[in-house]
HTML snippet that shows the backbone in 3Dmol.js (N, CA, C, O; Angstrom):
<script src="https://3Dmol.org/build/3Dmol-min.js"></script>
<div id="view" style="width:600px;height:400px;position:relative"></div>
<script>
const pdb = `
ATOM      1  N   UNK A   1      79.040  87.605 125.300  1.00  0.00           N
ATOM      2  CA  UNK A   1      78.472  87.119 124.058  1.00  0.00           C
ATOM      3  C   UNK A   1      79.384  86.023 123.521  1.00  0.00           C
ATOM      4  O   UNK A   1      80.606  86.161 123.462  1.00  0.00           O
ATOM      5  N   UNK A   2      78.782  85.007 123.159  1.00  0.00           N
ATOM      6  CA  UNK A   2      80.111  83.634 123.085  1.00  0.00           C
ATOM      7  C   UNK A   2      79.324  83.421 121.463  1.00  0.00           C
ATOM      8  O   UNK A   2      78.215  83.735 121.032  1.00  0.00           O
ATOM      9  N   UNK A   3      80.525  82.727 120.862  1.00  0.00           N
ATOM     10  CA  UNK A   3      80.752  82.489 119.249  1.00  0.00           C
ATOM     11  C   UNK A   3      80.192  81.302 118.854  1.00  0.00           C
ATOM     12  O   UNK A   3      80.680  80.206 119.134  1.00  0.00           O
ATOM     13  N   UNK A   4      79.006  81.498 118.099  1.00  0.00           N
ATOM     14  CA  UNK A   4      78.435  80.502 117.660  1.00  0.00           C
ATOM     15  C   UNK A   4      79.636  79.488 116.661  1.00  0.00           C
ATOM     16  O   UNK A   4      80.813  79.827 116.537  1.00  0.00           O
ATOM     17  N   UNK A   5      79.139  78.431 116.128  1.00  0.00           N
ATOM     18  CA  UNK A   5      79.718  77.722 114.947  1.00  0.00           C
ATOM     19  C   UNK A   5      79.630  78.665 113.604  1.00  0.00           C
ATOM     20  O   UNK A   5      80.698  78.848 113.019  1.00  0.00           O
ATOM     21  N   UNK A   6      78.661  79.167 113.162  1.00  0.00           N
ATOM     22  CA  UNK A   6      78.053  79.753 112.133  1.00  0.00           C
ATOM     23  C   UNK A   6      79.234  81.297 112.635  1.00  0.00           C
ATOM     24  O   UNK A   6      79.489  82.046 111.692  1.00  0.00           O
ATOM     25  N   UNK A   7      79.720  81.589 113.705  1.00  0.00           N
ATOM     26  CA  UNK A   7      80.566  83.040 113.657  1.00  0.00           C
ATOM     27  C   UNK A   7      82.028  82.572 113.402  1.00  0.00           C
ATOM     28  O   UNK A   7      82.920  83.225 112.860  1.00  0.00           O
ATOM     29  N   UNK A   8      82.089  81.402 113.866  1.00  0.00           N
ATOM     30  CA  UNK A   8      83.514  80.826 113.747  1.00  0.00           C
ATOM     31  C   UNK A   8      83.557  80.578 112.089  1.00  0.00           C
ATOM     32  O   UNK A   8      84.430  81.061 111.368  1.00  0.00           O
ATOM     33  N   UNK A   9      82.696  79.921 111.721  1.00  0.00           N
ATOM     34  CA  UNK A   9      82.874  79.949 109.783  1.00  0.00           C
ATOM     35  C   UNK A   9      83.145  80.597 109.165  1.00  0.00           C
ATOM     36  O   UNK A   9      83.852  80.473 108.165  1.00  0.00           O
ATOM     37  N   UNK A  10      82.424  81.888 109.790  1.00  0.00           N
ATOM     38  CA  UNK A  10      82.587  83.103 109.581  1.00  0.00           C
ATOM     39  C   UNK A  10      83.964  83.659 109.291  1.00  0.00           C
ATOM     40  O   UNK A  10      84.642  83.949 108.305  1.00  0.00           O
ATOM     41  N   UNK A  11      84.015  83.666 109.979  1.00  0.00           N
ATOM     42  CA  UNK A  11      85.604  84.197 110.945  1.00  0.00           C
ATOM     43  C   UNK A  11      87.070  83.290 109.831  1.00  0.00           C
ATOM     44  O   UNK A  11      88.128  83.833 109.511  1.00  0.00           O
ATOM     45  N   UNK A  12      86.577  81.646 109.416  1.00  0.00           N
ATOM     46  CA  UNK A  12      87.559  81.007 108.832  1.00  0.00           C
ATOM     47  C   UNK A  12      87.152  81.467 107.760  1.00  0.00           C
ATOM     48  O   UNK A  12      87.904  80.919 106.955  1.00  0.00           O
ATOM     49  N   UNK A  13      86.224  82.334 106.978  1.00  0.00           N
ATOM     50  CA  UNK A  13      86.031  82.039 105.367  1.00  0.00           C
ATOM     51  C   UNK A  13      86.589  83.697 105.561  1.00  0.00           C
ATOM     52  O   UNK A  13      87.087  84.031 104.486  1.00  0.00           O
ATOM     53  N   UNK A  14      86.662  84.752 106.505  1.00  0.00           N
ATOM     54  CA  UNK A  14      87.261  86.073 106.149  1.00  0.00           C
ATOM     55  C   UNK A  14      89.094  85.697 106.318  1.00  0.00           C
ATOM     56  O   UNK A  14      89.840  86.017 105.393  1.00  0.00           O
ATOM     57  N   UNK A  15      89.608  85.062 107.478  1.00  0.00           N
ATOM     58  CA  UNK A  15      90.490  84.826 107.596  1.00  0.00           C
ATOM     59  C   UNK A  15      91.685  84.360 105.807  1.00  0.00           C
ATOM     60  O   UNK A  15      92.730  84.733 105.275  1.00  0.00           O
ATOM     61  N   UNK A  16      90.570  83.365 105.585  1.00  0.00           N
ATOM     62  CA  UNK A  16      90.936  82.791 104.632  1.00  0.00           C
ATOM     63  C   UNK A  16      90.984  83.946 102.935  1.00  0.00           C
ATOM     64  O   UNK A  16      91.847  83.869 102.060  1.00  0.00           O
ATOM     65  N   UNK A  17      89.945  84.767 102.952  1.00  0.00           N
ATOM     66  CA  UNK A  17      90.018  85.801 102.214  1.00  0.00           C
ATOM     67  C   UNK A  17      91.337  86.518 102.395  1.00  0.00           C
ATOM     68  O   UNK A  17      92.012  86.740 101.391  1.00  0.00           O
ATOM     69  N   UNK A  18      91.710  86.852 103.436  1.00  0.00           N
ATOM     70  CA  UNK A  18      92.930  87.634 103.497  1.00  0.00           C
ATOM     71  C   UNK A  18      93.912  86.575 103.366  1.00  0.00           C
ATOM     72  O   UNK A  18      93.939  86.766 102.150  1.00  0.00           O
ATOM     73  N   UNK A  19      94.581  85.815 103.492  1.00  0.00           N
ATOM     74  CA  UNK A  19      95.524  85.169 103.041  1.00  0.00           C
ATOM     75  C   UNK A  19      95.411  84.798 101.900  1.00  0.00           C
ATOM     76  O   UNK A  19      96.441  84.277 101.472  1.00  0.00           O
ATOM     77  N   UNK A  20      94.581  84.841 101.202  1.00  0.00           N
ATOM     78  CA  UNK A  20      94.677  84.716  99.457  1.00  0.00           C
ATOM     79  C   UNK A  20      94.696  86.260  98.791  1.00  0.00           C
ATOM     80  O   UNK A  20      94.789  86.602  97.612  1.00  0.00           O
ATOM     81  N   UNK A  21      94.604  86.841  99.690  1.00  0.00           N
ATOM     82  CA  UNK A  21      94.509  88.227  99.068  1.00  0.00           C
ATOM     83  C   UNK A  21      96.216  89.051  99.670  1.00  0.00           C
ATOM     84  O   UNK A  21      96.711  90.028  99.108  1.00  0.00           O
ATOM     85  N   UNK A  22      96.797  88.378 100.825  1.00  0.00           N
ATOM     86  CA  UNK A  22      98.081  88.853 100.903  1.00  0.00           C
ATOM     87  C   UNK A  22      98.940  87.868  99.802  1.00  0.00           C
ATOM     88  O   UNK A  22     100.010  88.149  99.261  1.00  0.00           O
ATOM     89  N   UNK A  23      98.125  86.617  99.642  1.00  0.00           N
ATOM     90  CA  UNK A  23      99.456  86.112  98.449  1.00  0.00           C
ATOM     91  C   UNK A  23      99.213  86.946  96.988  1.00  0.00           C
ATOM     92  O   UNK A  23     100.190  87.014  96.242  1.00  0.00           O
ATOM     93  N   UNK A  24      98.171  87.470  96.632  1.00  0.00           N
ATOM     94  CA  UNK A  24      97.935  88.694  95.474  1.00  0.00           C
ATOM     95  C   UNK A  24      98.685  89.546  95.597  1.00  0.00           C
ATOM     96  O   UNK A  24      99.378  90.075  94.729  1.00  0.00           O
ATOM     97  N   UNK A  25      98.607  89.815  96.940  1.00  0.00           N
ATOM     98  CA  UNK A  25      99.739  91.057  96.792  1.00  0.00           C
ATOM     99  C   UNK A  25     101.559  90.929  97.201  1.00  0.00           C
ATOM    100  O   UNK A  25     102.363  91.859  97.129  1.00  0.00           O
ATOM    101  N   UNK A  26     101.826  89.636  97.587  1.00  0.00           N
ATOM    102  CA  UNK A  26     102.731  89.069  97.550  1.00  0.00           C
ATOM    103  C   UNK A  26     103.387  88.940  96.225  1.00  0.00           C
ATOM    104  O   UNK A  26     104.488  89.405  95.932  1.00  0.00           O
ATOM    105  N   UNK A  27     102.675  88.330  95.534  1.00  0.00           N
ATOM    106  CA  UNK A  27     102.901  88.133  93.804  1.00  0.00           C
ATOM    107  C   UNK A  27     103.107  89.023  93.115  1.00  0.00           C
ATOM    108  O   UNK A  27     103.858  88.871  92.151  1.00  0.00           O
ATOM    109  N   UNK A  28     102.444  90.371  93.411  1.00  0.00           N
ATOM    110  CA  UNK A  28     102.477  91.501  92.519  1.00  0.00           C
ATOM    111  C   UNK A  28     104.031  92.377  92.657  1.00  0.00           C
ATOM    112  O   UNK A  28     104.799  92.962  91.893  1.00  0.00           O
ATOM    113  N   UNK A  29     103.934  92.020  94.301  1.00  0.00           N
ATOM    114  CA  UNK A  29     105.311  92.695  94.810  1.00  0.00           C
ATOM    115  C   UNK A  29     106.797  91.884  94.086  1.00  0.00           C
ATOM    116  O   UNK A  29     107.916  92.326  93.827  1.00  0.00           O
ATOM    117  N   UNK A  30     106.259  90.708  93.948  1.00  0.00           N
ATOM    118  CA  UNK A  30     107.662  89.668  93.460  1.00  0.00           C
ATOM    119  C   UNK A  30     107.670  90.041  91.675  1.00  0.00           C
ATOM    120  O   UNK A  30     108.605  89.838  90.900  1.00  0.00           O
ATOM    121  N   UNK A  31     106.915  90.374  91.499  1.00  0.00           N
ATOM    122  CA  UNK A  31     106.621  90.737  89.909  1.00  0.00           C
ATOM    123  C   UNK A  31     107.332  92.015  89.722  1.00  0.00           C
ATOM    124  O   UNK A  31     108.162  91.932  88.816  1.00  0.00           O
ATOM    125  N   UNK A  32     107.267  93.269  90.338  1.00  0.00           N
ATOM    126  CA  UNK A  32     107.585  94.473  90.507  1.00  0.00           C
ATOM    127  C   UNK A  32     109.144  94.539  90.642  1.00  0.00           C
ATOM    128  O   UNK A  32     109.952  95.254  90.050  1.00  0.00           O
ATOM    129  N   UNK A  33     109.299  93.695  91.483  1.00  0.00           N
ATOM    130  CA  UNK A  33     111.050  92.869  91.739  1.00  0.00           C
ATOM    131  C   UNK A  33     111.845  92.602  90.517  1.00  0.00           C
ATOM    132  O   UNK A  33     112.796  93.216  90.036  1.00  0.00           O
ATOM    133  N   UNK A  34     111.164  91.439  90.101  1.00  0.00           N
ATOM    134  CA  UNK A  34     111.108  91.176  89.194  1.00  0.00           C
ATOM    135  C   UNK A  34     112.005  91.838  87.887  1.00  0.00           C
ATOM    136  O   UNK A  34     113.097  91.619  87.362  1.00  0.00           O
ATOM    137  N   UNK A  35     110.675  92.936  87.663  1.00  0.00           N
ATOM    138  CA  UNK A  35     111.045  93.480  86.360  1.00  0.00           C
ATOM    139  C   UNK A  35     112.116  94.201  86.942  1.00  0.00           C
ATOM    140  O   UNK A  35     113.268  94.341  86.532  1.00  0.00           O
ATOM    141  N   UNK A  36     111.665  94.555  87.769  1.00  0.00           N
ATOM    142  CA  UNK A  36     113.156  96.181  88.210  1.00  0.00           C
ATOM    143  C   UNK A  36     114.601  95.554  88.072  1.00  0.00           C
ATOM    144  O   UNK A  36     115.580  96.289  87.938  1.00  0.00           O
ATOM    145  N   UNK A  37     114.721  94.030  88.114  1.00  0.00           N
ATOM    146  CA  UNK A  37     115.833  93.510  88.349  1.00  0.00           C
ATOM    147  C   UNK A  37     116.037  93.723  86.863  1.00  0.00           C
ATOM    148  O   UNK A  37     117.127  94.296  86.860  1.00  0.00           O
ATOM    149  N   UNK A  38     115.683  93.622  85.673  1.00  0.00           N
ATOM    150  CA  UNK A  38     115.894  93.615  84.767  1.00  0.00           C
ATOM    151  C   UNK A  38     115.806  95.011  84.058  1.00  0.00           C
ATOM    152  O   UNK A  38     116.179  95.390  82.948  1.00  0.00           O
ATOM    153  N   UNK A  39     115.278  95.537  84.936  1.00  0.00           N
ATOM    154  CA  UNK A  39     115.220  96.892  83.764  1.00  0.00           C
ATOM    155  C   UNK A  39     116.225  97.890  84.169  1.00  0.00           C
ATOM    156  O   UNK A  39     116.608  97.709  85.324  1.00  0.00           O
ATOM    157  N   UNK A  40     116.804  98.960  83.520  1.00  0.00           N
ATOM    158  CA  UNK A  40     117.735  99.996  83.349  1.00  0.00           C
ATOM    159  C   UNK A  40     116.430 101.537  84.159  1.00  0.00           C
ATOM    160  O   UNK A  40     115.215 101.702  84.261  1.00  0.00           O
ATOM    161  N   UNK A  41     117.598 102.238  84.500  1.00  0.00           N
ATOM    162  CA  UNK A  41     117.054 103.370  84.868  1.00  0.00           C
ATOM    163  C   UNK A  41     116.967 103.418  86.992  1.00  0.00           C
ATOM    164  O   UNK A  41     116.815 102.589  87.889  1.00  0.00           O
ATOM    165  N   UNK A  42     117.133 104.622  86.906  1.00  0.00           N
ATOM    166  CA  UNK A  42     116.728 104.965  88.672  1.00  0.00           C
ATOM    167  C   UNK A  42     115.043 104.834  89.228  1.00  0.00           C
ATOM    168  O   UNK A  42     114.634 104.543  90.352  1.00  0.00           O
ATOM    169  N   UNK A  43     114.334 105.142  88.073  1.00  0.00           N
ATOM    170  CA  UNK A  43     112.955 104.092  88.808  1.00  0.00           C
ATOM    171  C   UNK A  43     112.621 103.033  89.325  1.00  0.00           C
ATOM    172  O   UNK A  43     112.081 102.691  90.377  1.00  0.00           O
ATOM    173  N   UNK A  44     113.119 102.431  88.212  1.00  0.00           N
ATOM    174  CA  UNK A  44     113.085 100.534  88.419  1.00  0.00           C
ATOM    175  C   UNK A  44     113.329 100.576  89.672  1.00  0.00           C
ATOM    176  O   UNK A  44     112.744 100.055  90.621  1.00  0.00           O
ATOM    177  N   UNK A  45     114.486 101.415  89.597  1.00  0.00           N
ATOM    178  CA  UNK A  45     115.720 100.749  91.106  1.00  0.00           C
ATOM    179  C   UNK A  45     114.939 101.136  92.076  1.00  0.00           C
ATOM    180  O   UNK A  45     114.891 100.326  93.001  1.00  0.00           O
ATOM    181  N   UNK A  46     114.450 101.869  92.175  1.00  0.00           N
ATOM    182  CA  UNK A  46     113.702 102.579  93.575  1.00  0.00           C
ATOM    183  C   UNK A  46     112.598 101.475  93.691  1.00  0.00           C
ATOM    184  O   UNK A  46     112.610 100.653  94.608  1.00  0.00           O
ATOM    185  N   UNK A  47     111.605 101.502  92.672  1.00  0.00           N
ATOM    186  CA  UNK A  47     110.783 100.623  93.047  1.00  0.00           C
ATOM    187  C   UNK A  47     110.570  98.773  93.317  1.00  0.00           C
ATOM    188  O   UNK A  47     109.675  98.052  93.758  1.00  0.00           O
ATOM    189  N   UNK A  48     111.936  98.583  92.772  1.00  0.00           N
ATOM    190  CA  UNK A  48     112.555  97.106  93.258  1.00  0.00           C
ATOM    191  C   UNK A  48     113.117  97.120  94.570  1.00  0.00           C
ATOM    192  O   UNK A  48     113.193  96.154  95.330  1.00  0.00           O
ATOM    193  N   UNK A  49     113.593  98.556  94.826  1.00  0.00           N
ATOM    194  CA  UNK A  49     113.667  98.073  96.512  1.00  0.00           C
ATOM    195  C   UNK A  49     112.475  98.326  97.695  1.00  0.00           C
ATOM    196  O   UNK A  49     112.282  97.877  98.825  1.00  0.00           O
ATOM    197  N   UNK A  50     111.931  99.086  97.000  1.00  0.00           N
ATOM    198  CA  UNK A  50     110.632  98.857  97.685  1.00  0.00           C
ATOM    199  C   UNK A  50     109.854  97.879  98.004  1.00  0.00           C
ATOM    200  O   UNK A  50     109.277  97.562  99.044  1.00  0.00           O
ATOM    201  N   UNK A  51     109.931  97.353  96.744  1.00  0.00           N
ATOM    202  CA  UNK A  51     109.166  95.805  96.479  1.00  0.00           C
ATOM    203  C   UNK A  51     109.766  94.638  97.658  1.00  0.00           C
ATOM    204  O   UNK A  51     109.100  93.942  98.424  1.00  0.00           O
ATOM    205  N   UNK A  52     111.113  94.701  97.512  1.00  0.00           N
ATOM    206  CA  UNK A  52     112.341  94.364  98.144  1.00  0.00           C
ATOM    207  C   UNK A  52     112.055  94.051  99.485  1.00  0.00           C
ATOM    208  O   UNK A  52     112.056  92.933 100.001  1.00  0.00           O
ATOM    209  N   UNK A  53     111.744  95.425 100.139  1.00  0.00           N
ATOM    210  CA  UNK A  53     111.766  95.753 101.509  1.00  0.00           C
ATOM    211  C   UNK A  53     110.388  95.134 101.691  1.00  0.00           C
ATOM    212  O   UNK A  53     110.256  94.384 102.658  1.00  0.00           O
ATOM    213  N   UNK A  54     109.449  95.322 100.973  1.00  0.00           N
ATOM    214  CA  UNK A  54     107.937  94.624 101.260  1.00  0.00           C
ATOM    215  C   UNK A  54     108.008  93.481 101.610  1.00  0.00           C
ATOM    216  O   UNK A  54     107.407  92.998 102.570  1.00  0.00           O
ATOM    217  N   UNK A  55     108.914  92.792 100.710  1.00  0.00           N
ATOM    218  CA  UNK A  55     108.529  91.158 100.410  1.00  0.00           C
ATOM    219  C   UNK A  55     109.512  90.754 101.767  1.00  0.00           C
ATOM    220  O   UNK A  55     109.208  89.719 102.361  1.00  0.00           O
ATOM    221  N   UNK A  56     110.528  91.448 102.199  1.00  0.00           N
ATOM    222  CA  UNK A  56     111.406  91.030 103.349  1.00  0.00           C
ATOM    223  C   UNK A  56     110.362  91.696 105.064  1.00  0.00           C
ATOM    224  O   UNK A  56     110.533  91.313 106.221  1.00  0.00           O
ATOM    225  N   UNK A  57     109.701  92.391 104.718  1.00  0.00           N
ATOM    226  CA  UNK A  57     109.062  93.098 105.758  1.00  0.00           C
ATOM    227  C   UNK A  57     108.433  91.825 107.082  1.00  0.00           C
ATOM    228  O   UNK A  57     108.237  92.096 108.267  1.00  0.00           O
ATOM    229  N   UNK A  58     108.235  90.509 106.440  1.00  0.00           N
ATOM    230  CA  UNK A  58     107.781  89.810 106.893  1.00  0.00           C
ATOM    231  C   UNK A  58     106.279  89.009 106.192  1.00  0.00           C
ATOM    232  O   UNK A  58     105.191  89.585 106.196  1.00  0.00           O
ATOM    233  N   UNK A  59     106.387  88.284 105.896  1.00  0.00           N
ATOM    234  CA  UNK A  59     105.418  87.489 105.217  1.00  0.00           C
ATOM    235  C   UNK A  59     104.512  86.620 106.336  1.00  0.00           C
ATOM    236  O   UNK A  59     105.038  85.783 107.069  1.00  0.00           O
ATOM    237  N   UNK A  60     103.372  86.870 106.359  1.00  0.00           N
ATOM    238  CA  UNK A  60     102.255  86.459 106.894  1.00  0.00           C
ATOM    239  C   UNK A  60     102.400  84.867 106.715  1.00  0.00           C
ATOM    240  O   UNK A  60     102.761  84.399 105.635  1.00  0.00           O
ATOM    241  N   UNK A  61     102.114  84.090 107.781  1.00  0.00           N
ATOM    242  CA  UNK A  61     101.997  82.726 107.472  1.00  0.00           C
ATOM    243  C   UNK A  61     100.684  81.668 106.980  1.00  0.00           C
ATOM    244  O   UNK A  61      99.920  82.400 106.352  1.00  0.00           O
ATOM    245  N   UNK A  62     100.473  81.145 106.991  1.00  0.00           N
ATOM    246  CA  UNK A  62      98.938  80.320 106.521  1.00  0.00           C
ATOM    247  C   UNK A  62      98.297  79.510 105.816  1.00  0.00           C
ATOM    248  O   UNK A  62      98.089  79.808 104.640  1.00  0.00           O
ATOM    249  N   UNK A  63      98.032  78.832 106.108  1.00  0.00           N
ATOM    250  CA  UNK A  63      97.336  77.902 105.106  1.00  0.00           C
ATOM    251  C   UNK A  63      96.135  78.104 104.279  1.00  0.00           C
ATOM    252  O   UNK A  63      94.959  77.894 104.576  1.00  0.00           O
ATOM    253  N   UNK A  64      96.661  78.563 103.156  1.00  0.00           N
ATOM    254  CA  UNK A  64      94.965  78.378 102.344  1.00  0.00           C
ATOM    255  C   UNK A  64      94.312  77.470 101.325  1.00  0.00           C
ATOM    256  O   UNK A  64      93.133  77.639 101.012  1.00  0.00           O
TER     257      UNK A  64
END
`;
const viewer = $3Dmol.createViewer("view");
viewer.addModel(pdb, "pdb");
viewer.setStyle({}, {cartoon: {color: "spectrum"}});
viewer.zoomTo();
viewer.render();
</script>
């Protein structure tokens, strides 16, 4: 079964959904960072390195 034009569009307009949707969650993670860097307490801290470890985990590349 071979890929029309119309599956390949396809294919670039989902592609393209997910790389705007990993920079959403890219952002949220740098936000989470963020505050934890600033805030007091053993939560923050836990969840800034989480964030931490996310955002270092490897970042997806792409043009959108």
């Amino acid at each position: 079964m071979s890929m029309t034009d119309q599956d390949d569009d396809l294919l670039i307009g989902f592609e393209k959904e997910l790389l705007e949707r990993i920079q959403v969650l890219e952002d949220a993670l740098q936000e989470i960072l963020d505050i934890a860097n600033i805030s007091d307490g053993g939560a923050p801290a836990f969840y800034g390195m989480l964030a931490n470890r996310a955002l270092k985990g490897g970042k997806i590349e792409g043009e959108i």
